[in-house]
PABA-543500 format. One record per residue: residue in three letters; y, z, x of N, C-alpha, C in turn. Coordinates in steps of 0.02 Angstrom, whole numbers, plus 50000, padded with zeros to 5 digits. Example, Ala and Ser with C-alpha at 12.3 -4.5 7.8 and 13.67 -1.06 7.14 Angstrom:
BEGIN
ALA497165039050660497755039050615498355039050660 SER498885035450642499475035750684500025039450645 
//
This chain:
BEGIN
UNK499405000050043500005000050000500635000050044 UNK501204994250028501754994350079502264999950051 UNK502555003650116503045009150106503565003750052 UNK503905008449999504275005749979505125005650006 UNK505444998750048505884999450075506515003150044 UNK506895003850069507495010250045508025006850049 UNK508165007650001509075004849989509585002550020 UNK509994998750000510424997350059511094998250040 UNK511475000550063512424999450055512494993950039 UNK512724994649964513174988749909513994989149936 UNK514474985349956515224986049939515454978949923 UNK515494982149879515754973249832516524975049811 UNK516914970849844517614970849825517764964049752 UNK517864968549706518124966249646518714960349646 UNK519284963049674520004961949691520314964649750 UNK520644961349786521214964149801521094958549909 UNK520554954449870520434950349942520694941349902 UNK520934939749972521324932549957521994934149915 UNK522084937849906522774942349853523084946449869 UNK523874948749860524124956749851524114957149783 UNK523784962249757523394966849716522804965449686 UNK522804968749595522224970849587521564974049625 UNK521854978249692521184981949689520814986749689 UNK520024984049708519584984649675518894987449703 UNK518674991849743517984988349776517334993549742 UNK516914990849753516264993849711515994997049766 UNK515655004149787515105005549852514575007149789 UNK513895006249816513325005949766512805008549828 UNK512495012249819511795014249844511385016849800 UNK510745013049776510195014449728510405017749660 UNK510305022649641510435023249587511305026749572 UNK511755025249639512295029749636512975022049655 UNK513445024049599514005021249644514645024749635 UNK515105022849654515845024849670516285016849651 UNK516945018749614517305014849638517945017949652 UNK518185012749715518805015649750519575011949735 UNK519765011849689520425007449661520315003649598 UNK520825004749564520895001549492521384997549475 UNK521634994649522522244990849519522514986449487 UNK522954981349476523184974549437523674973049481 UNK523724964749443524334962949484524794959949430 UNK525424959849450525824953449406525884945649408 UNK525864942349355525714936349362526364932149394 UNK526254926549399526724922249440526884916949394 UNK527374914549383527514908749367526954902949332 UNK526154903049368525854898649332525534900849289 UNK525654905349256525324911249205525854911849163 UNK525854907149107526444909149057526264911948997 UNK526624918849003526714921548943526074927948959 UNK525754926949024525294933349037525624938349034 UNK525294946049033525784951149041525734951449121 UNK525104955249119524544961049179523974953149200 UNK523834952649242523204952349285522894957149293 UNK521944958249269521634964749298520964960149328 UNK520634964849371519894962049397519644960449342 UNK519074956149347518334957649297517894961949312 UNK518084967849283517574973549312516954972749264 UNK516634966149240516284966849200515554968749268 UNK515454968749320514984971149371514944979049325 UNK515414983549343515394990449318515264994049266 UNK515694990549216515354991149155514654991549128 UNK514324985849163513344983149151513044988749193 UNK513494994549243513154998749278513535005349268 UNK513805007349193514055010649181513895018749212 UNK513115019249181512685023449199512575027949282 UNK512655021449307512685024949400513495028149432 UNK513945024949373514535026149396514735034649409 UNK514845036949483514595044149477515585045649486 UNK516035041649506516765044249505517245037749510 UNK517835037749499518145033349519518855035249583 UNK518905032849637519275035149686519885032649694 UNK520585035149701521135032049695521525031749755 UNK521635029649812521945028349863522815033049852 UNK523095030849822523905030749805524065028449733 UNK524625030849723524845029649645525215022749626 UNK524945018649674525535010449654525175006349597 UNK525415001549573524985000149531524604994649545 UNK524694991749614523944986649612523564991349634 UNK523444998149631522885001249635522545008149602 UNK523245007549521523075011649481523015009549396 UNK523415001349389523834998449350523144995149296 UNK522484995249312521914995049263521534999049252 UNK521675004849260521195010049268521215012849167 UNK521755013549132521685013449055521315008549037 UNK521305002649043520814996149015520254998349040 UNK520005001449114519455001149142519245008249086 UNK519515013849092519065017349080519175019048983 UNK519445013248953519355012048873518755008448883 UNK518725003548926517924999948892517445003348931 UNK517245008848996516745010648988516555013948937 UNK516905018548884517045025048849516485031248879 UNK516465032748947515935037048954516615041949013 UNK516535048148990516655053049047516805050449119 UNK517185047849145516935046449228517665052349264 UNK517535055049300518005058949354518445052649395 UNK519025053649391519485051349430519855056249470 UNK520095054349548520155055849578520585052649625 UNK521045058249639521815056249681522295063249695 UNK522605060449740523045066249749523715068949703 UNK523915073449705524385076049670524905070849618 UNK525155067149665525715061349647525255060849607 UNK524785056049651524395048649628524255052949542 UNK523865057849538523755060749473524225062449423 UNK524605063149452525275064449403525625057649374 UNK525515050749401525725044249398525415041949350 UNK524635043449366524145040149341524085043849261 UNK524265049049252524115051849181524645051049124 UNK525305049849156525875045549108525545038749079 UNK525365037849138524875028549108524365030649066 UNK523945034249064523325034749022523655039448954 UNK524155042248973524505046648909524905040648870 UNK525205033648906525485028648865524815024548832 UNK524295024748850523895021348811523305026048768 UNK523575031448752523305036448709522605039148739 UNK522355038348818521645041448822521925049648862 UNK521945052448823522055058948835521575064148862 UNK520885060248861520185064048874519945062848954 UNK520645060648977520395056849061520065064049089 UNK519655061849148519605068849190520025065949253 UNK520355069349258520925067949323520875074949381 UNK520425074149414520325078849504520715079449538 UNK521285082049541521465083149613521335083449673 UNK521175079849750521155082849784521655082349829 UNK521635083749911522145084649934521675083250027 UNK522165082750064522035079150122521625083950172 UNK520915083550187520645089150205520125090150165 UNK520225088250086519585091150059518915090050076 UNK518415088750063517765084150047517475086849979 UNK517325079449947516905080049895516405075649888 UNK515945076249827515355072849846515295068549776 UNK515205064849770514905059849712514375056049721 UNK513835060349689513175056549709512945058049774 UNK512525051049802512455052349882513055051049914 UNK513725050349890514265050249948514785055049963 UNK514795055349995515295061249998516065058750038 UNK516625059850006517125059150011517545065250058 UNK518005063250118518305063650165518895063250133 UNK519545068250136520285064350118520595065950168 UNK521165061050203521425059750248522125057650230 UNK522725062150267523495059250255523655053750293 UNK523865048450272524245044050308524735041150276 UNK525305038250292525985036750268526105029550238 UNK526385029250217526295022650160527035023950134 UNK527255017850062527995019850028527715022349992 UNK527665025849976527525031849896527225037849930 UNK527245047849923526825051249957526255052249938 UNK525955056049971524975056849957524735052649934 UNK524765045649996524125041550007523725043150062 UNK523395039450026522395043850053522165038950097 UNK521935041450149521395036050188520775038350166 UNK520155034350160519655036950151518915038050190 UNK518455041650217518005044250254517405045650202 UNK517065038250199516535039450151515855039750181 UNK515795045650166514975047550198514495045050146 UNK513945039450178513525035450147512835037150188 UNK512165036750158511775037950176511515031750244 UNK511655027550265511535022450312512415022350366 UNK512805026850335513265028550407513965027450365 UNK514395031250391515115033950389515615025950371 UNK515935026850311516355019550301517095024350308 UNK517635019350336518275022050345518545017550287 UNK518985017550254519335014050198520055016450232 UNK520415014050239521145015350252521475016750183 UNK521565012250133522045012150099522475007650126 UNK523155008750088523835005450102524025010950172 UNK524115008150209524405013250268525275010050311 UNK525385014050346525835015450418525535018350439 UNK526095017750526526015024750546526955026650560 UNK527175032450520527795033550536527885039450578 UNK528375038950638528215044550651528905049650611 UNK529195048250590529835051550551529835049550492 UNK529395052150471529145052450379529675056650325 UNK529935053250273530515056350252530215063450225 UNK529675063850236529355071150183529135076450240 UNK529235072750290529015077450375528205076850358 UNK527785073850325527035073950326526635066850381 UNK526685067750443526305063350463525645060950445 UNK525525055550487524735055350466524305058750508 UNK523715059350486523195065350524523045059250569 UNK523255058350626522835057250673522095060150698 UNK522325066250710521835069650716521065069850673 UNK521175069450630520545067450567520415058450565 UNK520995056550599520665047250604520165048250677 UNK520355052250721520105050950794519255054650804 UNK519245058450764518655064850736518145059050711 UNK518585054450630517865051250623517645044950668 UNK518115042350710517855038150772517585042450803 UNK517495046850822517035052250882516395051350837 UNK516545052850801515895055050741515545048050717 UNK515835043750741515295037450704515755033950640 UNK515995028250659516245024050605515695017950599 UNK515435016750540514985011350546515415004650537 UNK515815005550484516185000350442516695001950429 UNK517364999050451518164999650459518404995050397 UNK518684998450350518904994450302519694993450296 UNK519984988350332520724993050342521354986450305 UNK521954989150268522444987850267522544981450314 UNK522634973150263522824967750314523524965750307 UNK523934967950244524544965250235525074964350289 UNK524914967450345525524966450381525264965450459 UNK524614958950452524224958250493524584952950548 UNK524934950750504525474944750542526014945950558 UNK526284952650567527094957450592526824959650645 UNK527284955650693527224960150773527524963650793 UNK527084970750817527624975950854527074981150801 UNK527794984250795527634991950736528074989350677 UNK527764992850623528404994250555528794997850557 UNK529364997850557530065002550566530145008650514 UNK530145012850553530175018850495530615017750435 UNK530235021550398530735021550333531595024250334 UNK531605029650390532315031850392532915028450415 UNK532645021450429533165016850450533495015350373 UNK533095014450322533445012250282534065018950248 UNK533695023550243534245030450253535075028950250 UNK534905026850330535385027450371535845021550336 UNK535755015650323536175009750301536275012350232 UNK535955014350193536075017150141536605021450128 UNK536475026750171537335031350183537905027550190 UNK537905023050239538325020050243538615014450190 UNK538225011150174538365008650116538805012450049 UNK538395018550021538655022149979539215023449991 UNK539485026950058539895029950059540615024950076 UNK540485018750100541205013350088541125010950024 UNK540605011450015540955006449927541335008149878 UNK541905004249862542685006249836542375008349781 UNK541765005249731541595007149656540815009849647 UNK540475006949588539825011449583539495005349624 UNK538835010249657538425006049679537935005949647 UNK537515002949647536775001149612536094998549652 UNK535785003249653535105002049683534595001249654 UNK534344993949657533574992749627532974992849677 UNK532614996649674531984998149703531314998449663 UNK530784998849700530054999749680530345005949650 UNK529855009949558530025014149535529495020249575 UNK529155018549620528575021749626528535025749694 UNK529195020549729529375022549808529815028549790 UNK529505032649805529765039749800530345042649863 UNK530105041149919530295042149986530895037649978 UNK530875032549946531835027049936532135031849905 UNK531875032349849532065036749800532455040849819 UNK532235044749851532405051449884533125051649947 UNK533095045349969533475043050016534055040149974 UNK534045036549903534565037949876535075041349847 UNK534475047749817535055053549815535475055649853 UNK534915057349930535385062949975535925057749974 UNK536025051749993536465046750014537035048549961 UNK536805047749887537405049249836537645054449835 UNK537175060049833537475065849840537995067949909 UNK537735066649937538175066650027538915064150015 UNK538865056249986539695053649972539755056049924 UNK539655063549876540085065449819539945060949758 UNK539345059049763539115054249695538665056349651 UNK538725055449581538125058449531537565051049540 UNK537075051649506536605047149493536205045149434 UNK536505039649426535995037649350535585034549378 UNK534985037849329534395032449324534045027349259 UNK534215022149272533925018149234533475013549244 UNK533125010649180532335009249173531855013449162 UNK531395010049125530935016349086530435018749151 UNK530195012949179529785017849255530175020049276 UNK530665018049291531185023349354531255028849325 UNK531265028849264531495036649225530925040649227 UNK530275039249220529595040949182529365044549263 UNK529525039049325529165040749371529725047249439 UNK530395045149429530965049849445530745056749409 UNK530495056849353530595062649294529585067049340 UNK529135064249330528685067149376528625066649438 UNK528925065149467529005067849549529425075449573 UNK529965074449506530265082249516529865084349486 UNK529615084449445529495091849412528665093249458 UNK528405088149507527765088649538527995091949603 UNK528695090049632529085092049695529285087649728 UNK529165082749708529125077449765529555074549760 UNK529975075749732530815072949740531335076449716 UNK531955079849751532335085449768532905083449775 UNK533345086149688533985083849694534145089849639 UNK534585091349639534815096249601535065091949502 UNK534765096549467534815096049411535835091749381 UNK536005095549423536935095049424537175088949431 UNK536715083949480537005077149522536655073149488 UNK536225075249428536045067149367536315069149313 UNK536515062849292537205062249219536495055849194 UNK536675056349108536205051749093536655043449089 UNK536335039449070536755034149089537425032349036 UNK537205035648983537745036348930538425040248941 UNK538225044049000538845048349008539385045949079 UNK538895041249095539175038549150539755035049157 UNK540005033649095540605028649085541375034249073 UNK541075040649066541745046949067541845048449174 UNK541295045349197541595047249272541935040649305 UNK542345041949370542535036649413542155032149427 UNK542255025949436541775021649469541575023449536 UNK542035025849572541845028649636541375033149653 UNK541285038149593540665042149575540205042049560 UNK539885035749550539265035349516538855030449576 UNK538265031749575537575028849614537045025349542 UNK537095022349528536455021749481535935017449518 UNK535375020849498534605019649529534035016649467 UNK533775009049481533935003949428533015002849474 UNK532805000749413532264995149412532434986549431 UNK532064984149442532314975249440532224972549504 UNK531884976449572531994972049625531534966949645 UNK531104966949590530704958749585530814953449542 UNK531674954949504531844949249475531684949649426 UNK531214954849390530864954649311531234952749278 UNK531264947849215531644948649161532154951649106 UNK531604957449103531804961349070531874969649096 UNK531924969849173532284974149203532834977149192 UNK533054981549217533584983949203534074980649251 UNK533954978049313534544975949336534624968349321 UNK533814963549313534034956649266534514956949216 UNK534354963649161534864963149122535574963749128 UNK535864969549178536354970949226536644962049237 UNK536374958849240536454953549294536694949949237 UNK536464949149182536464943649123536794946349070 UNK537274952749083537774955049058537304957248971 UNK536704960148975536274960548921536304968048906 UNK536304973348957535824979148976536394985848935 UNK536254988848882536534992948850537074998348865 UNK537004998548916537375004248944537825000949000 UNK537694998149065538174996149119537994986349116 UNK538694986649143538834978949147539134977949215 UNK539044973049254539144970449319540064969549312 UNK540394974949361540984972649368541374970849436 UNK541774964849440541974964449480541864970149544 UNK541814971049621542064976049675541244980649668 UNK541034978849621540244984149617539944981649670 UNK539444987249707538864984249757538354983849716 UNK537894982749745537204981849712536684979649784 UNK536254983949810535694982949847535054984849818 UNK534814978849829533994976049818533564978449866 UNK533454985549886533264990349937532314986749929 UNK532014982449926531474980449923531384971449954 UNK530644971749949530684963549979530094960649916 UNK530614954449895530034948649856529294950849868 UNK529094952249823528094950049803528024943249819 UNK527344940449854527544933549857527384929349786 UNK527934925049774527784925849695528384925949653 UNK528694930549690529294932349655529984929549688 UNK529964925849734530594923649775531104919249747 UNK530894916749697531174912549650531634916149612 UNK531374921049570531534925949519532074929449539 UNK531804933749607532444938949645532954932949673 UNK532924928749691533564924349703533884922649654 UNK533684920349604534064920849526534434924649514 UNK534094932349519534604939149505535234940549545 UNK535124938549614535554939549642535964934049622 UNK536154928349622536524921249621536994925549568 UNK536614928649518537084929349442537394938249480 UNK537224941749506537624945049525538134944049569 UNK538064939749617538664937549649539194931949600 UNK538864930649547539404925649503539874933649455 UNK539374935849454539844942449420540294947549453 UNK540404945349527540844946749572540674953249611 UNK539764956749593539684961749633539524957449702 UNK539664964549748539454962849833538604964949831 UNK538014961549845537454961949867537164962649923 UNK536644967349938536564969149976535684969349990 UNK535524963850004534694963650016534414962750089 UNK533544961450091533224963150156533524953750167 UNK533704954250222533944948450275534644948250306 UNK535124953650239535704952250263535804960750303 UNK535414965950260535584970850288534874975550296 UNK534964981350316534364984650326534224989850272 UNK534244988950215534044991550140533354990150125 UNK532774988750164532094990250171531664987250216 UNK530944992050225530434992350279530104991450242 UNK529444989350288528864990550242528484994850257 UNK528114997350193527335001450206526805000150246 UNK526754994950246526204994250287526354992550343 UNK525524991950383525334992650473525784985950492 UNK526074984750536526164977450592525564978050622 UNK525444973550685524934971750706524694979650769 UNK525284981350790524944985250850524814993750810 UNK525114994450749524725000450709523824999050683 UNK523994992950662523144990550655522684990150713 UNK522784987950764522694989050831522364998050858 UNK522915002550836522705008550857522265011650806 UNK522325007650731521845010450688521185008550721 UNK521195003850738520355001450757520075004550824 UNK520535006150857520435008750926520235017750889 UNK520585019150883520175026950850519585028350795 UNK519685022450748519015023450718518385019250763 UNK518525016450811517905012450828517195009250795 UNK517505006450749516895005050689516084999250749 UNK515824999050705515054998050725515374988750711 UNK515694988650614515954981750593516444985150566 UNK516614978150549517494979450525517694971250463 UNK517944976350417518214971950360518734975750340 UNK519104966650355520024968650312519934968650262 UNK520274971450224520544969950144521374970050148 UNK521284970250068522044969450056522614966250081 UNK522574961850058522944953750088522714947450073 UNK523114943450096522974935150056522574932950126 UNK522034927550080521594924150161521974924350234 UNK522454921050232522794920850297522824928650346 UNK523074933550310523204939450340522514943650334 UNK521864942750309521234942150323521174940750399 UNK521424935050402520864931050450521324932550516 UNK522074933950501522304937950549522054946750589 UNK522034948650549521794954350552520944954550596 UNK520644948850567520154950050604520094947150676 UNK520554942750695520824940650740520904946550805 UNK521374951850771521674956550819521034961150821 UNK520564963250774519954967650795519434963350837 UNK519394957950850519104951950905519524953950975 UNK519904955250992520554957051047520434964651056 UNK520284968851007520214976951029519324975451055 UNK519154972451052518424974251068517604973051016 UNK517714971450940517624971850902517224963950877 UNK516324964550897516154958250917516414952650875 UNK516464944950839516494940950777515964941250738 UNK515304942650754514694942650714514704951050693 UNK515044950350699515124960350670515904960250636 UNK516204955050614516904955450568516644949950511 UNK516694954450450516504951850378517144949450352 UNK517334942850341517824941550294517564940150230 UNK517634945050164517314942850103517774938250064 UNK517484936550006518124934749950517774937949877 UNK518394942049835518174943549775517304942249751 UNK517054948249741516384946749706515854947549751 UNK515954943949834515344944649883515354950149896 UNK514524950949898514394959349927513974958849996 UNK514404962950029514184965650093513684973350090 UNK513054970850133512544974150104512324978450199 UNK512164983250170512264986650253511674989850250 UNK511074990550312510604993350277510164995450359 UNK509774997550391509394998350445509474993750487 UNK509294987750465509334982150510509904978350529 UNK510564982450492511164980450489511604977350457 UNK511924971750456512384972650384512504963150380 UNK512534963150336512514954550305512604952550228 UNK513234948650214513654944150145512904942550105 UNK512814944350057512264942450018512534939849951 UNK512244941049884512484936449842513364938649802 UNK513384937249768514154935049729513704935749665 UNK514144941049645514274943949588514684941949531 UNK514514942149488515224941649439515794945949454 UNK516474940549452517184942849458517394936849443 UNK518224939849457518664935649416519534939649405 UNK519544936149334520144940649330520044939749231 UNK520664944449201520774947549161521254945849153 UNK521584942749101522394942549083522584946149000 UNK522874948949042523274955548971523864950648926 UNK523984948948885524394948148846524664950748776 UNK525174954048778525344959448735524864963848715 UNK524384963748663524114969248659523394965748677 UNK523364960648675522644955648703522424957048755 UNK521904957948788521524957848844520874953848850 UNK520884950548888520394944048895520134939948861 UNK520754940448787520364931748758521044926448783 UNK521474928248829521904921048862521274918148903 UNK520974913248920520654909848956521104903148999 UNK520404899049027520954894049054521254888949029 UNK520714889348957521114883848917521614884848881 UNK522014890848870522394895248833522994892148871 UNK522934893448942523444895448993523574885749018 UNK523034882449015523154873649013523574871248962 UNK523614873748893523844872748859524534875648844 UNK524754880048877525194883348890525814877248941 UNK525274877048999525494873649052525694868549040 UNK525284863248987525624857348969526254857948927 UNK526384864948882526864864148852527484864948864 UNK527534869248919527994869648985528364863849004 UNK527684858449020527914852049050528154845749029 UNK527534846748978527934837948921527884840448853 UNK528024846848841528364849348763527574846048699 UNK527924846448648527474843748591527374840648552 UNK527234834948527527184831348472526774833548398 UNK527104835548359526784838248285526714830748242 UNK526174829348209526114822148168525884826248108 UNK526264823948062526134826947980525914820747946 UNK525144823747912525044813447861524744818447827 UNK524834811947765524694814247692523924810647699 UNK523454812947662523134807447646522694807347583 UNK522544801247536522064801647475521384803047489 UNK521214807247478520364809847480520064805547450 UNK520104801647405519834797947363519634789747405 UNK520154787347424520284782147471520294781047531 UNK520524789047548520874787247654521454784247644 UNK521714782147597522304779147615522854783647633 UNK523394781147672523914786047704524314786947620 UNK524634792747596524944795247537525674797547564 UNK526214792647570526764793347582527094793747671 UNK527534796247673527674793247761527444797647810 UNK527394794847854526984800247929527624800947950 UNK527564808647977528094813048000527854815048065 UNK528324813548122528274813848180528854818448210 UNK528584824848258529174828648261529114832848335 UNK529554831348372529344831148446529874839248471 UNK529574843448505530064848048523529724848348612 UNK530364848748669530374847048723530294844748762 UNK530274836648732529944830848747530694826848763 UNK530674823048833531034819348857530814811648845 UNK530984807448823530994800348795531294794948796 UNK532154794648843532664792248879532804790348816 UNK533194786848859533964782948779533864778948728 UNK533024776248730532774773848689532284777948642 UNK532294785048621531974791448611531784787648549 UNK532364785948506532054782948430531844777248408 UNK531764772348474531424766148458530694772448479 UNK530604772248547529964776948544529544780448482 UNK529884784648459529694787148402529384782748335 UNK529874778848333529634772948264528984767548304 UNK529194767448372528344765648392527864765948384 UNK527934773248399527344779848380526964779248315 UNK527604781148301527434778548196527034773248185 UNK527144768448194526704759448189526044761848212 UNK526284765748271525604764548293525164770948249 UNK525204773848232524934778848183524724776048141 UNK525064771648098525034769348014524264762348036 UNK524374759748096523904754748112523344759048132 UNK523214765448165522644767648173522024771248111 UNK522754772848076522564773948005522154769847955 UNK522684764747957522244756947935521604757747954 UNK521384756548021520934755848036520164762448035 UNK520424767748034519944772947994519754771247930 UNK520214767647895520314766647825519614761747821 UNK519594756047870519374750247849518524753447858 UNK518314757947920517874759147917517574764747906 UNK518004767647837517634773647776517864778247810 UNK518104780147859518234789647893518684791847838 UNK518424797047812518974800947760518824808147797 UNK518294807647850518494815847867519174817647915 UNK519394825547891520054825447914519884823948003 UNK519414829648020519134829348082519254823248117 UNK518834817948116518844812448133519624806948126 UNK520164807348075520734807048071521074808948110 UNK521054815848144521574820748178521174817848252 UNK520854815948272520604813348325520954806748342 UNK520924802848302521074794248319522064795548324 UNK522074801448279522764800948283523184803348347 UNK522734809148393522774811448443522784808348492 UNK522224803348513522154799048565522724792748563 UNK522764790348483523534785148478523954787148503 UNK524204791548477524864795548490524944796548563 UNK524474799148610524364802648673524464795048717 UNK524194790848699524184784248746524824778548727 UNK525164780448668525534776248674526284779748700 UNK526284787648707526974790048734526714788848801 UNK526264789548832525894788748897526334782748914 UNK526224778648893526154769348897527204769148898 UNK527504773548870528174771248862528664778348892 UNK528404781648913528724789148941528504790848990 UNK527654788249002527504793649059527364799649068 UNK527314802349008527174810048983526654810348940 UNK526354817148931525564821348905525714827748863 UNK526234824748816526304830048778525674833348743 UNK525734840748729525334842948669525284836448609 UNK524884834748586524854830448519524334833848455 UNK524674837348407524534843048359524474837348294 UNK524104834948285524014830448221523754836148131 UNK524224835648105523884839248044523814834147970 UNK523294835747970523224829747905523124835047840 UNK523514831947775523554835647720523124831147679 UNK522564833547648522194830747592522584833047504 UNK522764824947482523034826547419522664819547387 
//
């Protein structure tokens, strides 16, 4: 009888590879798994009318049963922003787990979508806990938002490091460095598999501490003749925080507006994690009884959203403040890629509204969170992994990343580049890409979740591009014959200066295709709304050059 072989390390990343966000990754050993991030992302431009992007966690779901916790890195939302969808459709008990912030972030979200029954864990940097056969390691390291987690997952076939979103700062606005010391321990101790942070795999040097932006910040505040206005991430706590002292320092109160900025400003104090005296916030309604010189307001919008608070600011929309002449306004953040379009928009209309702007290129109003190349460098040099897989990042900064662990020492047949869904399987004999799983993605639309598909979003796309043609016909059930005039009715359809010879084209050619159903018996509507589709479609083709929608409705009278 053959021994029965023993299990092997599952890590299947859901999301958050070939991409910034949504993620996601699955660890699975036999009858036990973990997942470590719940993330989403926002859609881009070729996604119209999406809300949210989420993974297809339909893998998890079908393995509801083994699911022994879910693990949360940090409180941002490509890595907290599906975790209500995720844990409405398992409907089973699962423990979540994160640090203080991250838990306090994460339960406004599950309290806005009514699951009030979450189990939400605290832990804290230092702990260990165990889920299943794994046991969890938490580790401080610095990032934009506080208490993010690196992670030290003890697996039965050897020690996985997960970074998370990382830096390394050494002048952390909260004075909390990162534990070196607990990164260098589990390299002594055996790293099998380095899972680390690629976003900033292609920045050479180091990432510049966060207190640079501080510093321009003060300065800023404190020359500007009127109110200033700062739009930031609502989630970057450590900006956050750097805007008060700044307002408060030049003698300024601070409004905050936008519903995250308010929701997520409002639990960080009362958690600690952001320290301003009750006295120096006025709500935004009251803001119009002080000087312009007095006021700081701290605004949502620095990815251009729409319906932001500083888009609206910008488009003279937003209920409370309006863009006036001599105002500053810094965009203390940098474009999502994705969004470069959008945030240049905002700004164009703030400088037409005569504020002075102040963003990353012209001035030093933001850093980033994450590693440059020679922090990734010393990550790999202290954990000394056995292999090593990037995450988090688009292919390119993948394949960078694995580039620079090839240069520390770190063989190529021992660096896994996955994509969404492949699982890397780790086991005695060592570790090797095996099959692809179901994944994907999820598109949220208003209260919808995953019936937009691709034909939803094609159809979308075309209407974007060559608008629609609606054809209204009567017709005798009795005969097929057409019953009075075909109505043709085009909305965002370009057709040049000859639009209404076109149109009466159209028409002919309708009334002749008609004829010809006629001659050979089709009275079904079905078959009608077809011939009328393909006419219509080939003869604007034939005289425009365009693929409009063509919506044929036939009325039986």
């Amino acid at each position: 009888m053959t021994a029965k072989k023993p299990p092997r390390l599952r890590i299947i990343p859901l999301g958050g590879l070939d991409e910034i966000g949504k993620n996601m990754t699955v660890f699975e050993y036999g009858d036990d798994m973990v997942l470590v991030d719940a993330g989403l992302m926002f859609p881009d431009v070729e996604l119209p009318g999406v809300d949210l992007v989420l993974p297809d966690y339909t893998y998890v779901l079908e393995r509801a049963h083994k699911l022994r916790g879910i693990v949360i890195t940090h409180g941002h939302e490509d890595h907290t922003g599906s975790l209500p969808y995720l844990l409405r459709d398992l409907n089973v008990p699962v423990p979540v787990l994160g640090s203080k912030l991250t838990c306090g972030l994460i339960k406004v979200k599950l309290d806005e979508h009514k699951l009030l029954k979450a189990k939400l864990r605290e832990v804290k940097p230092g702990m260990h806990v165990s889920l299943g056969v794994f046991g969890f390691d938490f580790i401080r390291v610095n990032h934009s938002i506080p208490d993010a987690l690196a992670l030290l997952i003890r697996t039965p076939v050897g020690n996985v490091l997960h970074t998370g979103d990382f830096k390394f700062d050494q002048t952390p606005i909260d004075g909390q460095a990162a534990d070196y010391a607990a990164l260098s321990k589990a390299g002594r101790d055996g790293v099998m598999l380095l899972m680390s942070d690629s976003t900033g795999a292609e920045k050479i040097g180091y990432t510049r501490p966060e207190a640079i932006v501080g510093a321009t910040l003060r300065r800023l505040i404190s020359e500007a003749p009127q109110r200033v206005i700062v739009a930031s991430f609502s989630s970057h706590i450590h900006r956050v925080q750097q805007v008060c002292d700044a307002a408060v320092g030049a003698g300024r109160k601070v409004v905050v507006t936008g519903r995250s900025m308010i929701n997520n400003t409002k639990i960080a104090r009362e958690l600690g994690y952001l320290h301003i005296d009750e006295k120096n916030i006025v709500d935004a309604y009251q803001a119009g009884d002080l000087p312009a010189d007095k006021i700081v307001i701290l605004s949502t919008g620095s990815q251009g959203e729409p319906l932001s608070a500083l888009a609206r600011m910008a488009n003279g929309e937003h209920r409370t403040v309006s863009i006036e002449r001599g105002d500053t306004v810094v965009i203390s953040a940098s474009p999502v890629p994705g969004n470069e379009k959008a945030v240049s928009r905002v700004i164009n209309r703030l400088f037409k509204a005569g504020a002075k702007v102040h963003y990353r290129g012209v001035a030093d109003v933001h850093v980033s969170g994450h590693a440059a190349t020679e922090e990734l460098k010393l990550m790999l040099q202290m954990a000394k992994p056995r292999y090593f897989m990037p995450i988090h990042g688009e292919t390119r900064h993948l394949y960078s990343h694995a580039r620079l662990a090839c240069e520390v020492g770190v063989a190529p047949q021992d660096t896994f580049i996955l994509e969404n869904g492949q699982c890397l399987e780790i086991g005695e004999k060592g570790a090797r890409i095996s099959e692809h799983v179901e994944s994907g993605v999820v598109y949220v639309d208003g209260l919808s979740v995953g019936d937009v598909g691709d034909a939803v979003l094609r159809h979308r796309q075309q209407l974007s591009n060559d608008g629609v043609a609606t054809v209204v016909i009567a017709i005798d059930t009795q005969t097929g014959k057409l019953a009075g005039d075909v109505e043709l009715v085009t909305r965002g359809m370009v057709l040049g200066s000859d639009s209404d010879e076109v149109l009466e084209g159209a028409k002919a050619r309708i009334i002749k295709v008609l004829a010809r159903t006629q001659r050979e018996g089709a009275t079904d509507p079905g078959v009608i709304q077809h011939a009328v589709r393909e006419a219509v479609s080939q003869y604007i083709w034939e005289r425009a050059r365009r693929r409009p929608m063509i919506i044929p409705i036939v009325m039986e009278v």
